[in-house]
C-alpha positions as CSV (number, residue, x, y, z in Angstrom):
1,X,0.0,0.0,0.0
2,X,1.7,3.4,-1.0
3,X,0.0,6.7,1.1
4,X,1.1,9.8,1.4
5,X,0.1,10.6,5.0
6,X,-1.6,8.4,7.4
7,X,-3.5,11.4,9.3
8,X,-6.8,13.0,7.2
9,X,-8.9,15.2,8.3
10,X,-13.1,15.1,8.0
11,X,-13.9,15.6,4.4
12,X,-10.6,15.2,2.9
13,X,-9.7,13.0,-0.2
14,X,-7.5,10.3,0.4
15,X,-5.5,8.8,-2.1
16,X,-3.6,5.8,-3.1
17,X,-2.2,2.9,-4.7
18,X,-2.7,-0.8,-4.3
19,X,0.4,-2.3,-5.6
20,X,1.0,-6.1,-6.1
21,X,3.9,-7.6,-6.8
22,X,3.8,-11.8,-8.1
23,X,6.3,-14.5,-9.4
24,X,3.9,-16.9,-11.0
25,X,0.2,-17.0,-12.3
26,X,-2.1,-15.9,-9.8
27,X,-5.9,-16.4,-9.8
28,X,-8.2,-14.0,-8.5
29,X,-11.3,-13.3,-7.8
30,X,-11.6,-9.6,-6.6
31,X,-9.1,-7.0,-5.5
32,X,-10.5,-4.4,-3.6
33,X,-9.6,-1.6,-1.1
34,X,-12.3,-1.4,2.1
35,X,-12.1,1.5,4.9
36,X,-14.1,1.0,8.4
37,X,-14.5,3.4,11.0
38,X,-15.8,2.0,14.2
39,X,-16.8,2.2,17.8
40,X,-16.3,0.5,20.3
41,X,-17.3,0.4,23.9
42,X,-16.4,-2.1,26.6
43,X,-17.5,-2.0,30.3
44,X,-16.1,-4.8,32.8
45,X,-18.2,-4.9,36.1
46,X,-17.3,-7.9,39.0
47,X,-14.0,-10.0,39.7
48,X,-12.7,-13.5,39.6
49,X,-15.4,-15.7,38.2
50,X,-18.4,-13.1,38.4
51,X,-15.9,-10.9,36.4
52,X,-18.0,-9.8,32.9
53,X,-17.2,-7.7,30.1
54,X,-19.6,-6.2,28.2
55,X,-19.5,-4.9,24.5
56,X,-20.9,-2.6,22.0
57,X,-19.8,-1.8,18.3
58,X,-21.1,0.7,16.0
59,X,-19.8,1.3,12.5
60,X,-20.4,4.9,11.3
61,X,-18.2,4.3,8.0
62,X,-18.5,1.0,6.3
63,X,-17.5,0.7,2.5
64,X,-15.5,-1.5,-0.2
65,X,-14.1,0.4,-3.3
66,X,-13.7,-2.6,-6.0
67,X,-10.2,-1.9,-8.2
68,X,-10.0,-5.1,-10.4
69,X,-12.5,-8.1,-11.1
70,X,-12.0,-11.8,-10.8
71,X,-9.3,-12.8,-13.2
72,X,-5.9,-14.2,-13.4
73,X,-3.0,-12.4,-12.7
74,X,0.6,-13.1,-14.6
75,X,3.7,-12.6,-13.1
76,X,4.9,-8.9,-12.5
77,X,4.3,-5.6,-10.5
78,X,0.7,-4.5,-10.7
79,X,-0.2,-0.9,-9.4
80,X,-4.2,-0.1,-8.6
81,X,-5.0,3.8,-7.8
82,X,-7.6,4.5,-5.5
83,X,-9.1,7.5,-3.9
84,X,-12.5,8.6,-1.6
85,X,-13.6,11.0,0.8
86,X,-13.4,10.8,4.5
87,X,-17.1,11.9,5.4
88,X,-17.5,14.8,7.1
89,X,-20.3,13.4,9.3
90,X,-17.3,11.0,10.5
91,X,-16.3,11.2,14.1
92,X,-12.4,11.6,15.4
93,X,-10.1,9.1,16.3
94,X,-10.3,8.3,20.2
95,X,-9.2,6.2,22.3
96,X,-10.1,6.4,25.9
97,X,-10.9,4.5,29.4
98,X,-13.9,2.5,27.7
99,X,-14.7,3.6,24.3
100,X,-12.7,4.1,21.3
101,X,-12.9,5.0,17.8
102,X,-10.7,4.1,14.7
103,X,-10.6,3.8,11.5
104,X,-8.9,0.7,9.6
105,X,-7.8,0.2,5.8
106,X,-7.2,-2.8,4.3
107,X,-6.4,-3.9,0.9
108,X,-7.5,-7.7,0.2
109,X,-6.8,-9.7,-3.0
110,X,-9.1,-12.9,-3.1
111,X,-7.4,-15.9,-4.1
112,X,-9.4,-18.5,-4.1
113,X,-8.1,-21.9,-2.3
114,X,-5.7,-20.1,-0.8
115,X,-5.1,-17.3,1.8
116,X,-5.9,-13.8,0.6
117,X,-3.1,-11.6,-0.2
118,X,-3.6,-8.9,2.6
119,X,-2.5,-5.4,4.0
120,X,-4.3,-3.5,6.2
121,X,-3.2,-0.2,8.6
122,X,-4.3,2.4,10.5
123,X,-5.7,5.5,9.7
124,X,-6.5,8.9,11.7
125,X,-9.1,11.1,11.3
126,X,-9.7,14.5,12.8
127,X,-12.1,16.9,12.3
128,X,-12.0,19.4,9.7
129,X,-10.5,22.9,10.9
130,X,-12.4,25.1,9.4
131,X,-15.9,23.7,10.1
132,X,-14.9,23.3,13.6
133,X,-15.7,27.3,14.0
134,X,-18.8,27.5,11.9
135,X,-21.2,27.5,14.1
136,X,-19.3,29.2,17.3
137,X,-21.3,31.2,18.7
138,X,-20.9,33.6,22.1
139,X,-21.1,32.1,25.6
140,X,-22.5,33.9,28.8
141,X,-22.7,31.7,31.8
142,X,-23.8,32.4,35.8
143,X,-23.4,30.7,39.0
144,X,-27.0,32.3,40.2
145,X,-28.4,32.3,43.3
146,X,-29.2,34.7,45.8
147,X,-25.5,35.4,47.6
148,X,-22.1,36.1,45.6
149,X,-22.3,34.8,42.3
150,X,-19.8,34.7,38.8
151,X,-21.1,35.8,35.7
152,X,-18.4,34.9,32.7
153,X,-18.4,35.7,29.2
154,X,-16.7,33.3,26.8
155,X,-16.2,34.8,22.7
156,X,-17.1,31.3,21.0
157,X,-18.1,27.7,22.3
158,X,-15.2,25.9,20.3
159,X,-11.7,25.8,20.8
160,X,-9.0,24.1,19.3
161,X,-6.0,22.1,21.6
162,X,-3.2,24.4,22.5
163,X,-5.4,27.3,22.3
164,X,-5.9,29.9,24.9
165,X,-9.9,30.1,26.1
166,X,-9.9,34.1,26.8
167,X,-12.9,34.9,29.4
168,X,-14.4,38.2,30.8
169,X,-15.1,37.1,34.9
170,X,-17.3,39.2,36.8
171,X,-17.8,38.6,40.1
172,X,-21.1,40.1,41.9
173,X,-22.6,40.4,44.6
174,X,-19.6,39.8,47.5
175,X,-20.9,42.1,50.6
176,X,-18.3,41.4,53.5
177,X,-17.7,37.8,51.9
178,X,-14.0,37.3,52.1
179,X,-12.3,35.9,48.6
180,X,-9.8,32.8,49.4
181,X,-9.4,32.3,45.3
182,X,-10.8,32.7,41.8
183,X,-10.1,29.8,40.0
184,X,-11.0,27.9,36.9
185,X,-11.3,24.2,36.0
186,X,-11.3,22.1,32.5
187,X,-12.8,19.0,33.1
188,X,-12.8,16.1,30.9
189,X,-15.5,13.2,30.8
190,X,-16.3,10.0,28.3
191,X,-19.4,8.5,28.7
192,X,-19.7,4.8,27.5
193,X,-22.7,2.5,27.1
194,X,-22.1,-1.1,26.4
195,X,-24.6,-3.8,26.2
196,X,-26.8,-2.4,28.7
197,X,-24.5,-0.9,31.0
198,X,-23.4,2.6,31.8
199,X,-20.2,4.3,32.5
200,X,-19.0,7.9,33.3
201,X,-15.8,8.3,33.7
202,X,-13.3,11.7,34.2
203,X,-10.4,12.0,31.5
204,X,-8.9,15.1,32.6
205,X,-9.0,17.6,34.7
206,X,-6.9,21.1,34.8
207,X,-7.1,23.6,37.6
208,X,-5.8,26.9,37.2
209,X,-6.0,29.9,40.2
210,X,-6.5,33.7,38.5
211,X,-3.9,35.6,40.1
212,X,-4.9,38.1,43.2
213,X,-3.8,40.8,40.9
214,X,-5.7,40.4,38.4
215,X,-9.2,39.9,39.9
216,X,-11.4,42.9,40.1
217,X,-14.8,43.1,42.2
218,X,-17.9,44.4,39.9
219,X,-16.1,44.9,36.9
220,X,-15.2,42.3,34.4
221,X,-11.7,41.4,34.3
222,X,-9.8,38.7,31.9
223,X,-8.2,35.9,32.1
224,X,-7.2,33.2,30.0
225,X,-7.3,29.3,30.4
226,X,-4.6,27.2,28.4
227,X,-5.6,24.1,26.5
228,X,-2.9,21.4,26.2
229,X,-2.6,19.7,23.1
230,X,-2.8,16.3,24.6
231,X,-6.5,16.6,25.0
232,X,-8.8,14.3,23.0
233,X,-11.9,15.8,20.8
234,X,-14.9,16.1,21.5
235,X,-17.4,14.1,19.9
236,X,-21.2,12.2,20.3
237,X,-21.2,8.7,18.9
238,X,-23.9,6.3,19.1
239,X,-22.6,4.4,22.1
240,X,-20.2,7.0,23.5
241,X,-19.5,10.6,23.9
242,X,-16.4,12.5,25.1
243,X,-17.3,16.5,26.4
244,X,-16.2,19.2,28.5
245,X,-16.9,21.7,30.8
246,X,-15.4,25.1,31.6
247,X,-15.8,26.0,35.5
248,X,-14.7,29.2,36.7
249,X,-15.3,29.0,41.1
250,X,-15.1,31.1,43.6
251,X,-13.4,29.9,46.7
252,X,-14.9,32.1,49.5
253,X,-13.5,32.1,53.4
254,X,-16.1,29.7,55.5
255,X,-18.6,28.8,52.5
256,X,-19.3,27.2,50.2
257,X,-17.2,27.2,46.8
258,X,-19.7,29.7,43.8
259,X,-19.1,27.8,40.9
260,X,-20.6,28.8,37.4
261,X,-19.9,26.1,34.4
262,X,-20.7,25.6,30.7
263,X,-20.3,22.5,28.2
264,X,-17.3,23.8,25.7
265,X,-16.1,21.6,22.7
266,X,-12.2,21.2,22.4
267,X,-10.9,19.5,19.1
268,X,-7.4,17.9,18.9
């Protein structure tokens, strides 16, 4: 299999060459090229001998490209160009505590009576760039209630890993209540659901503290929250999702934490 580039992004043309190399008469009946994207989710609940694992597979892509018909093939070096789109409706490569998405291509010649000629590799997919900001649109969040409370202002909803997330933080309300911290939290979470059963599980966490100097009472005042590029995309299968939320708190002396969240998607 000759590619130029094992990593595509959503909507992006792959393409290809199938190339076979033989030393005597081969017969054939098909040579064809097939790419799979699935997921798959896998809970284990008990130990020793009530130990059970359970499993669910969905297959959002699922398509063979034919390149030759049934035939024989002579000796010599055979090359077979391909190409087809990644769809943009696909989801991300991921791979987490109980779910996972990938993508497979394999290149199979059927010989009959004998063991197909075979090659077959990995492929990542991430989602397209530009699309990823389409439909980013403002964020205004609130902690509420009666007491203190954190109002934050957020420019999009999308963010891309290693990016900055600038907010505007204003923080209301405080009376005599005495401020311990401002700080703000990126939480992680993949949710699985495999043949019946359920699991929610944290990927990541990141807690950073706002600086004293920098926090204002009243008036907004900015900060901004660093994404590391480790981080996997976000995405909503059919038997798994991976999200984030965005909490900015605010630790008050002898009471309850004020915390005011929003869901946020983060692409890799």
């Amino acid at each position: 299999m000759e590619l130029p580039r094992t990593s595509y992004y959503t909507g992006e043309v792959v393409e290809g060459t199938v190339v076979i190399e033989t030393t005597k008469d081969v017969p054939s009946r098909e040579l064809y090229v097939e790419f799979l994207g699935r997921e798959e989710t896998s809970i284990t609940r008990g130990s020793g001998d009530n130990r059970r694992t359970y499993r669910s597979v969905a297959d959002p892509v699922a398509w063979r490209l034919p390149l030759r018909g049934e035939g024989p093939l002579a000796p010599g070096t055979y090359r077979f160009p391909f190409r087809f789109q990644i769809p943009f409706s696909g989801l991300p490569s991921y791979e987490g505590p109980h779910a996972k998405v990938r993508y497979v291509l394999t290149a199979r010649l059927d010989v009959p009576l004998w063991l197909d000629t075979m090659w077959s590799g990995e492929v990542f997919v991430f989602y397209d760039r530009p699309s990823v900001r389409t439909y980013a649109q403002p964020v205004r969040f609130r902690s509420g209630g009666e007491g203190p409370e954190v109002y934050v202002e957020l420019d999009g909803d999308r963010f891309f890993a290693r990016e900055l997330i600038g907010c505007r933080i204003t923080l209301l309300r405080l009376g005599g209540a005495r401020i311990r911290r401002v700080y703000t939290a990126l939480v992680g979470a993949e949710y699985a659901r495999a043949d019946g059963q359920e699991e929610t599980t944290t990927t990541y966490r990141n807690e950073v503290s706002v600086p004293m100097e920098q926090i204002r009472v009243g008036m907004p005042f900015e900060f901004e929250i660093p994404i590391p590029g480790e981080v996997q995309s976000s995405y909503h299968g059919v038997h798994s999702y991976c999200t984030y939320l965005l909490q900015v708190g605010l630790d008050i002396a002898w009471a309850a934490d004020i915390v005011a969240h929003t869901p946020i998607v983060i692409v890799r």
